[in-house]
PyMOL Python script that loads the backbone (N, CA, C, O; Angstrom):
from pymol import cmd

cmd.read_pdbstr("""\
ATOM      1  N   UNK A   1      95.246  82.001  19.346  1.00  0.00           N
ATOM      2  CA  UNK A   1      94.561  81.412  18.205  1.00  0.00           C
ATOM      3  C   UNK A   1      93.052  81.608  18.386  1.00  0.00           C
ATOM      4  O   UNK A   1      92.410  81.289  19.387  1.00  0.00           O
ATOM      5  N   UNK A   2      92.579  82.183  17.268  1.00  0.00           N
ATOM      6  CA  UNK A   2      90.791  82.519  17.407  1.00  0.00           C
ATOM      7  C   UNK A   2      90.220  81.266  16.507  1.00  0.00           C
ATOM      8  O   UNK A   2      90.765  80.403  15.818  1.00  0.00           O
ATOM      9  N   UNK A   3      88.841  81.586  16.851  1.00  0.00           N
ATOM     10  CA  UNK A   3      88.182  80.228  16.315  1.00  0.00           C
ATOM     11  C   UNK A   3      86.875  81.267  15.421  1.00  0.00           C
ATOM     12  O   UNK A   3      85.936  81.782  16.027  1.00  0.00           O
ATOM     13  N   UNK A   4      87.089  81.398  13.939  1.00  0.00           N
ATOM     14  CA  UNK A   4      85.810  81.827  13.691  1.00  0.00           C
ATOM     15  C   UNK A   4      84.494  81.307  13.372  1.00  0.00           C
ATOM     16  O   UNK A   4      84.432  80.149  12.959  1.00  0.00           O
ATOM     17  N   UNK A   5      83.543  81.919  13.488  1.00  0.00           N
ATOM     18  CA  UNK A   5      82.014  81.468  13.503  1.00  0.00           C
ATOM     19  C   UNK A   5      81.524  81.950  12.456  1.00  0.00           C
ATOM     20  O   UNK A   5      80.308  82.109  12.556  1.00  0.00           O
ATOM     21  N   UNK A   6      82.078  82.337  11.216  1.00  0.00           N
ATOM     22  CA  UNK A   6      81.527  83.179  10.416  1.00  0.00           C
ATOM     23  C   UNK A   6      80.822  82.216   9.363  1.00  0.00           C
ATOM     24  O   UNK A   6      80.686  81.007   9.552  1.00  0.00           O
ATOM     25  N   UNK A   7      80.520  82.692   8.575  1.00  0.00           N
ATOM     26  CA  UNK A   7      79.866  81.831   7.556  1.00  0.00           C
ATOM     27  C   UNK A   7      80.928  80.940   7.047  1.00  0.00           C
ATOM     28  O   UNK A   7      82.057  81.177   6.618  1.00  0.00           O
ATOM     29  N   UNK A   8      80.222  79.794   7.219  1.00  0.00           N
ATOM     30  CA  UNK A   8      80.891  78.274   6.010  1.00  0.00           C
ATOM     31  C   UNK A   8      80.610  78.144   5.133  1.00  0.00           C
ATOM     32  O   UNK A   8      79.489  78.459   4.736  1.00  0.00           O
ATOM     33  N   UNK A   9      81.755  77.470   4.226  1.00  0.00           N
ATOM     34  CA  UNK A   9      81.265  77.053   2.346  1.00  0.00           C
ATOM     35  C   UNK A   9      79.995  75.762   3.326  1.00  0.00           C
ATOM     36  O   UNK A   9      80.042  75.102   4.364  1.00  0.00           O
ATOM     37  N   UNK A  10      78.929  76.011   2.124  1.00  0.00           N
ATOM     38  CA  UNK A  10      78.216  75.071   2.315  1.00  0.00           C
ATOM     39  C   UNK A  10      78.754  73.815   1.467  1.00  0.00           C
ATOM     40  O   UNK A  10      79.219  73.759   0.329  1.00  0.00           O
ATOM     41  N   UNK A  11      78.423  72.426   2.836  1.00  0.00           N
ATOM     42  CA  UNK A  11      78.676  71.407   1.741  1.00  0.00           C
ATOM     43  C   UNK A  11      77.805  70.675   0.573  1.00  0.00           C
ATOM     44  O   UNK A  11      76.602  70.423   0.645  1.00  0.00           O
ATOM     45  N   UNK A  12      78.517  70.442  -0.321  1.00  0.00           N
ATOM     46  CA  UNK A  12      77.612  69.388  -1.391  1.00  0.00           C
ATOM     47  C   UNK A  12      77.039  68.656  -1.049  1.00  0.00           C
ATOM     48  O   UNK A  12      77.559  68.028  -0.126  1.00  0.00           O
ATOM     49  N   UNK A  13      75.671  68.207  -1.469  1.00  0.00           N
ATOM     50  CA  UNK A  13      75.064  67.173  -1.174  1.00  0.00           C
ATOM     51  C   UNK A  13      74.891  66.439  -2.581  1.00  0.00           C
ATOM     52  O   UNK A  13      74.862  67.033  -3.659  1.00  0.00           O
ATOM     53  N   UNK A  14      74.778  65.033  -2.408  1.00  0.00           N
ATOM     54  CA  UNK A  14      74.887  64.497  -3.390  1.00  0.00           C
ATOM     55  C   UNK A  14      74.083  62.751  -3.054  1.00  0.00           C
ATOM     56  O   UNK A  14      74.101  62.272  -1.920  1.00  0.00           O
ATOM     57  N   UNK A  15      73.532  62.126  -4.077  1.00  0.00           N
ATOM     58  CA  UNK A  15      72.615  61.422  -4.133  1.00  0.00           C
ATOM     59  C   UNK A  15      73.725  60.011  -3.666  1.00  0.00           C
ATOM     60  O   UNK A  15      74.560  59.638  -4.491  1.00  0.00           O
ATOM     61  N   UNK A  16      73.655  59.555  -2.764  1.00  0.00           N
ATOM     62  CA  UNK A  16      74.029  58.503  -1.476  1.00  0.00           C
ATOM     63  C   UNK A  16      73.703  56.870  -2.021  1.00  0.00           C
ATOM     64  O   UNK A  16      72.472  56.840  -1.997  1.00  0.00           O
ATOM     65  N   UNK A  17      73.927  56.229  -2.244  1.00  0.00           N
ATOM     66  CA  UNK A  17      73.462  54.544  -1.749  1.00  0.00           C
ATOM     67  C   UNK A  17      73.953  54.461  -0.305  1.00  0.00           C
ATOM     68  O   UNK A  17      74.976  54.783   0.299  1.00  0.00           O
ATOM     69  N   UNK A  18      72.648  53.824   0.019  1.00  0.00           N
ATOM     70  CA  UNK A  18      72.655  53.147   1.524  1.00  0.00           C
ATOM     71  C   UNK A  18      72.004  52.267   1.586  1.00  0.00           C
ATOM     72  O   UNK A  18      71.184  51.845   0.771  1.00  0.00           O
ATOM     73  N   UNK A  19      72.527  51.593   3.335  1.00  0.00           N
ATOM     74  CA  UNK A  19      71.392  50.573   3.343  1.00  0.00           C
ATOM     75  C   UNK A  19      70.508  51.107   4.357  1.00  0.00           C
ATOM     76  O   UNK A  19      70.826  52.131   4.961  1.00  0.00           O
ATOM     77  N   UNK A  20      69.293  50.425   4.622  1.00  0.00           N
ATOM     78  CA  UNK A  20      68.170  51.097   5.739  1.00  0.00           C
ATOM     79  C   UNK A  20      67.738  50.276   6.330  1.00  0.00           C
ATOM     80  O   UNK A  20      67.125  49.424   5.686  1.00  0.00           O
ATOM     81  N   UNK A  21      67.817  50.142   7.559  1.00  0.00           N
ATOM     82  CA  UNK A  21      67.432  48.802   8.537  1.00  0.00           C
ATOM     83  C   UNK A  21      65.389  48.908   8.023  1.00  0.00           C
ATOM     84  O   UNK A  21      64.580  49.834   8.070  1.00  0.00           O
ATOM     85  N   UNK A  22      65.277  47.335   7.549  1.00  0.00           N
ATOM     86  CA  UNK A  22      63.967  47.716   7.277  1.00  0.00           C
ATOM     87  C   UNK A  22      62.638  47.098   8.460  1.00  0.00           C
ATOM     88  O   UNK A  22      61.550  46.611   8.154  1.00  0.00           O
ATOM     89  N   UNK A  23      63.139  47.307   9.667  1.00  0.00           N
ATOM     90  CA  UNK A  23      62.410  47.086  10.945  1.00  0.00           C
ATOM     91  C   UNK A  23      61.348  48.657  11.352  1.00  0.00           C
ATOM     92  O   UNK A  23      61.673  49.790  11.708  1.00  0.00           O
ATOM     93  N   UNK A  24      60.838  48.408  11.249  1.00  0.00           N
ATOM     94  CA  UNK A  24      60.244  49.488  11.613  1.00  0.00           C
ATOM     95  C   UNK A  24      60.116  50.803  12.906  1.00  0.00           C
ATOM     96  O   UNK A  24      59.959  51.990  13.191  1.00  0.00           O
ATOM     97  N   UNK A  25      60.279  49.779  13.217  1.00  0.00           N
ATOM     98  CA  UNK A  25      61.096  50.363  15.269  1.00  0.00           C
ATOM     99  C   UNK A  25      62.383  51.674  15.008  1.00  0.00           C
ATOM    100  O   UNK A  25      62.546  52.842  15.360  1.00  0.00           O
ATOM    101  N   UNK A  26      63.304  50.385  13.966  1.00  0.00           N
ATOM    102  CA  UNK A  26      64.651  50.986  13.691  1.00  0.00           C
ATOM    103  C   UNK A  26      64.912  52.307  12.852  1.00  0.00           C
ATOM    104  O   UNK A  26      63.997  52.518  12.056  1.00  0.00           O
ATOM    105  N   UNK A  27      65.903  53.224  12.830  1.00  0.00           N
ATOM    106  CA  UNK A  27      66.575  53.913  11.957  1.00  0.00           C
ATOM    107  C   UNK A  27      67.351  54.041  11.586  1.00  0.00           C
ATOM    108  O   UNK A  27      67.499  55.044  10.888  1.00  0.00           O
ATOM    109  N   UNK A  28      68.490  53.068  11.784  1.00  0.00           N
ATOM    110  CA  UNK A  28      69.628  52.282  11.401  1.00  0.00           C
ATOM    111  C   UNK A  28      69.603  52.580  10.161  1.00  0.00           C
ATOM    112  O   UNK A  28      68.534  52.461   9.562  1.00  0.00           O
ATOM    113  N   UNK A  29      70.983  53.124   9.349  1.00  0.00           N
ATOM    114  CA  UNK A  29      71.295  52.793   8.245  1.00  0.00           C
ATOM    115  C   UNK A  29      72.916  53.637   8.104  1.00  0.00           C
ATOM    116  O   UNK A  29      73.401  54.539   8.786  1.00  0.00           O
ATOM    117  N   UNK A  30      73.399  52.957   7.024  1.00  0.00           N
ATOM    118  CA  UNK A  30      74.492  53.393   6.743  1.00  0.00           C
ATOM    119  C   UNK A  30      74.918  53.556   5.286  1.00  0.00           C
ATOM    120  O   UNK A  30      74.439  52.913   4.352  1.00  0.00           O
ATOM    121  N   UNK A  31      75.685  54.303   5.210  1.00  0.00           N
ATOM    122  CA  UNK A  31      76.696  54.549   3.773  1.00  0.00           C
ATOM    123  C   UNK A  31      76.869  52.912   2.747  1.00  0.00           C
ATOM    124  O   UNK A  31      77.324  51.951   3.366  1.00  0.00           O
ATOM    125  N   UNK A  32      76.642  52.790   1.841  1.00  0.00           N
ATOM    126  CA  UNK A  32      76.795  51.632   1.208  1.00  0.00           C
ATOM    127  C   UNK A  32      78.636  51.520   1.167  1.00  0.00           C
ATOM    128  O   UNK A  32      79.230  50.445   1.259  1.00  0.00           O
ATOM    129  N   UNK A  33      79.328  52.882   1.010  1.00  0.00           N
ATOM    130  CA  UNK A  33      80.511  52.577   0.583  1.00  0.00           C
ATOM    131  C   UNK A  33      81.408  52.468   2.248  1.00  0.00           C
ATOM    132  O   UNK A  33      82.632  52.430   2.373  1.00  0.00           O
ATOM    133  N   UNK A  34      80.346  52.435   3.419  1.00  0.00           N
ATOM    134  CA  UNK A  34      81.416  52.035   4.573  1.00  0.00           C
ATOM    135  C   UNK A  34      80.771  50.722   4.939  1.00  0.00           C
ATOM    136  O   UNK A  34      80.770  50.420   6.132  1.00  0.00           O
ATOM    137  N   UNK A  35      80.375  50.131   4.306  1.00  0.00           N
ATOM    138  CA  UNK A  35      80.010  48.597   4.322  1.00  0.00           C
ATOM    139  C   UNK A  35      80.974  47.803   3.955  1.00  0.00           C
ATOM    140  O   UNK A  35      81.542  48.029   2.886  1.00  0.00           O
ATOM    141  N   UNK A  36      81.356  46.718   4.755  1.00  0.00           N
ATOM    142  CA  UNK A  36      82.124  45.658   4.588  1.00  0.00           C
ATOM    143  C   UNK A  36      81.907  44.531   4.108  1.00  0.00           C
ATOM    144  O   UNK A  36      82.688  43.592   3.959  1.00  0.00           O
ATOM    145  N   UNK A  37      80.407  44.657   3.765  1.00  0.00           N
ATOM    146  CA  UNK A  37      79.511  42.998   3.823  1.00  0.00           C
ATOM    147  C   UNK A  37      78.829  43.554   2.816  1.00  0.00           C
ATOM    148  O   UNK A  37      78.358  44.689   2.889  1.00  0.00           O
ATOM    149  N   UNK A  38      78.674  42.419   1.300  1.00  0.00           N
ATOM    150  CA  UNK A  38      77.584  42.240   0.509  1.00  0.00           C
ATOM    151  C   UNK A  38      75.984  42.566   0.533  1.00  0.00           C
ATOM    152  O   UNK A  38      75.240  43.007  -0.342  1.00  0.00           O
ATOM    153  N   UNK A  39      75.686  42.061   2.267  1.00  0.00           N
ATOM    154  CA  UNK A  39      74.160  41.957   2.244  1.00  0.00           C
ATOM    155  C   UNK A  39      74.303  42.528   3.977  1.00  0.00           C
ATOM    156  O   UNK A  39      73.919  41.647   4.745  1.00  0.00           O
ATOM    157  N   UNK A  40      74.652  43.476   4.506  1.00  0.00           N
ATOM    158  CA  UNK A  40      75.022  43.784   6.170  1.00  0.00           C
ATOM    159  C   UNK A  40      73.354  43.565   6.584  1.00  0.00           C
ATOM    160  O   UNK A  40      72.315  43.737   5.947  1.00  0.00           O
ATOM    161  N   UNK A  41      73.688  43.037   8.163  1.00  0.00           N
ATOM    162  CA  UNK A  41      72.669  43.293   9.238  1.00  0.00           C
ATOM    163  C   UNK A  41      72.512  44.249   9.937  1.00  0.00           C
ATOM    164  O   UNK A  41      73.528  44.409  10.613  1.00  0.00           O
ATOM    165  N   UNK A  42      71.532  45.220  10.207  1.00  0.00           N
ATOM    166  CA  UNK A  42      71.815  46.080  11.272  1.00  0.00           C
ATOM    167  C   UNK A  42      72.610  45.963  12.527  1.00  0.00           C
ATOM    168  O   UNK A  42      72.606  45.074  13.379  1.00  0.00           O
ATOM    169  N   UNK A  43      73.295  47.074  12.439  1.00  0.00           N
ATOM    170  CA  UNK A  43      74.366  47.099  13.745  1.00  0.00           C
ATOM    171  C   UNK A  43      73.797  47.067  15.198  1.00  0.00           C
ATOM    172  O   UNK A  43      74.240  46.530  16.213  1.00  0.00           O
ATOM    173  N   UNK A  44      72.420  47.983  14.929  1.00  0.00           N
ATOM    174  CA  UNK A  44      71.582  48.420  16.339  1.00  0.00           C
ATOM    175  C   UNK A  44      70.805  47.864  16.426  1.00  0.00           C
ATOM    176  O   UNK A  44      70.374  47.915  17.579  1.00  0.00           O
ATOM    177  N   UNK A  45      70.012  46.976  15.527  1.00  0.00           N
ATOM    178  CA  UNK A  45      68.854  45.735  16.150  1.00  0.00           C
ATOM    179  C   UNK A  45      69.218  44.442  15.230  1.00  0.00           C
ATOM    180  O   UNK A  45      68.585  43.479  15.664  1.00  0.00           O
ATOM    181  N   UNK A  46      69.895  44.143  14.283  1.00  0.00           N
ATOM    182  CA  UNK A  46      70.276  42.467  13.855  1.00  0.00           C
ATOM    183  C   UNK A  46      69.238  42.567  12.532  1.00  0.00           C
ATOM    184  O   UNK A  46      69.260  41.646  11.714  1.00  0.00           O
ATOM    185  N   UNK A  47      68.650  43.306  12.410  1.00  0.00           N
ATOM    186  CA  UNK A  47      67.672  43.052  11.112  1.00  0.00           C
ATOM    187  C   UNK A  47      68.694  43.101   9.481  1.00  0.00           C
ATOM    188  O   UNK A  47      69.873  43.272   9.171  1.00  0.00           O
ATOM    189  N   UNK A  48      67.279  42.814   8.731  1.00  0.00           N
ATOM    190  CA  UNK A  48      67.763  42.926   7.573  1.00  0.00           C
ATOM    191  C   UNK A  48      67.960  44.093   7.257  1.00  0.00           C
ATOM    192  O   UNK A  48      67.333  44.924   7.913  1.00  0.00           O
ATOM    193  N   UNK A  49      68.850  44.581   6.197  1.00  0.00           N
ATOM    194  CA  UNK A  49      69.025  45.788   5.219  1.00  0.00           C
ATOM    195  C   UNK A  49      68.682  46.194   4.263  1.00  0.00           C
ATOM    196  O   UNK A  49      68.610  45.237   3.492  1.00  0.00           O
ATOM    197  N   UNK A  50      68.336  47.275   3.668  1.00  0.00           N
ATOM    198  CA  UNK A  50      67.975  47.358   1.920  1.00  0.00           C
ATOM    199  C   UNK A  50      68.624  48.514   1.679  1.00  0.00           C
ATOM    200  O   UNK A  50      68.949  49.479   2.370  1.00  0.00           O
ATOM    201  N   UNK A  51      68.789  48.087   0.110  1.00  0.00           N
ATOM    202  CA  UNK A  51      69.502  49.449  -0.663  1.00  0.00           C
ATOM    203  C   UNK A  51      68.482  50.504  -0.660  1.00  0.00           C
ATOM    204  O   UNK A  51      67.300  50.235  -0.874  1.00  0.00           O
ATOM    205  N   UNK A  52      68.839  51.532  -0.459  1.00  0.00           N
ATOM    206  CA  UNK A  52      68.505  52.904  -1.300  1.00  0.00           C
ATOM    207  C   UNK A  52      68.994  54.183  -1.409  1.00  0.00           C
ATOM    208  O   UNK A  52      69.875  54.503  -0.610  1.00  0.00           O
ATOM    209  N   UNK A  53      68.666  54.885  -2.118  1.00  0.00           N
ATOM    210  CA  UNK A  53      69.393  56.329  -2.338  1.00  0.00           C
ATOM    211  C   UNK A  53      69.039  57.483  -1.604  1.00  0.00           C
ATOM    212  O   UNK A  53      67.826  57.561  -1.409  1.00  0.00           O
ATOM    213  N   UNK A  54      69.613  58.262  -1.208  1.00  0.00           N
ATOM    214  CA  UNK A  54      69.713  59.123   0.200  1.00  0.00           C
ATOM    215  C   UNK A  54      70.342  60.526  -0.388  1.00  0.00           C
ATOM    216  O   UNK A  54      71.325  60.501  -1.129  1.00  0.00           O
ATOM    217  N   UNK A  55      69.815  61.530  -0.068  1.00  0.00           N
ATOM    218  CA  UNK A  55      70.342  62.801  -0.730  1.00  0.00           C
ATOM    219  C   UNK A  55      71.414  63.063   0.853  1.00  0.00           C
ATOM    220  O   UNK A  55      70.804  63.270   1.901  1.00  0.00           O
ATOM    221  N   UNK A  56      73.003  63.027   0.874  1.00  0.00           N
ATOM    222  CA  UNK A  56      73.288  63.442   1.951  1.00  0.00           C
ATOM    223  C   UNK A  56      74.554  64.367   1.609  1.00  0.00           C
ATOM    224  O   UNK A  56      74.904  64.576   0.447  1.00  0.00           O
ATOM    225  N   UNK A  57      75.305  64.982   2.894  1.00  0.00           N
ATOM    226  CA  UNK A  57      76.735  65.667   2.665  1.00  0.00           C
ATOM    227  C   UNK A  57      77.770  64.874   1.842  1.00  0.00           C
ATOM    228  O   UNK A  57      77.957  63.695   2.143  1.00  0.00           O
ATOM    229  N   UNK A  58      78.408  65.394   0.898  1.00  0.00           N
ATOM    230  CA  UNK A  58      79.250  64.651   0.228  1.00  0.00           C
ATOM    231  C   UNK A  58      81.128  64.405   1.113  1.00  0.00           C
ATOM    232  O   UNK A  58      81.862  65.340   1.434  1.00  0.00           O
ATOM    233  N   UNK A  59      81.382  63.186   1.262  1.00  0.00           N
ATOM    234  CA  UNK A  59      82.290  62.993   2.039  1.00  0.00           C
ATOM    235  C   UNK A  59      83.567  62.794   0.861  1.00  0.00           C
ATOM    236  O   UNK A  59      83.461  61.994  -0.069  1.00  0.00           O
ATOM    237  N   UNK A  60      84.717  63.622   1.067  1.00  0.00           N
ATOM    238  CA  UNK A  60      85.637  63.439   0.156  1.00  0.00           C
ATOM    239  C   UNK A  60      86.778  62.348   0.900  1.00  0.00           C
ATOM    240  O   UNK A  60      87.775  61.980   0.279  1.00  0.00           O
TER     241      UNK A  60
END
""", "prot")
cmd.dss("prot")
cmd.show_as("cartoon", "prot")
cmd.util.cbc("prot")
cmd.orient("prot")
């Protein structure tokens, strides 16, 4: 079995909600739609979160 390296379909990117740890230190943030919680805390420092929109890979 070979493994090729050749060119990939590039993926879609597509305009994201997230949240963004708003600590400044931090870069914490995540997918709004793998959120479990209304208003989440950062996972990696306990801070607050905010919405915003994120141009990223589109996950099917």
């Amino acid at each position: 079995m070979a493994f090729s390296r050749g060119p990939k379909e590039p993926v879609p990117e597509v305009e994201t909600n997230v949240w963004s740890c708003t600590s400044e230190e931090c870069q914490g943030w995540m997918r709004e739609s793998f959120s479990f919680q209304t208003e989440p805390e950062c996972p990696l420092c306990h801070s607050n979160m905010e919405l915003e929109v994120r141009v990223l890979p589109e996950i099917k």
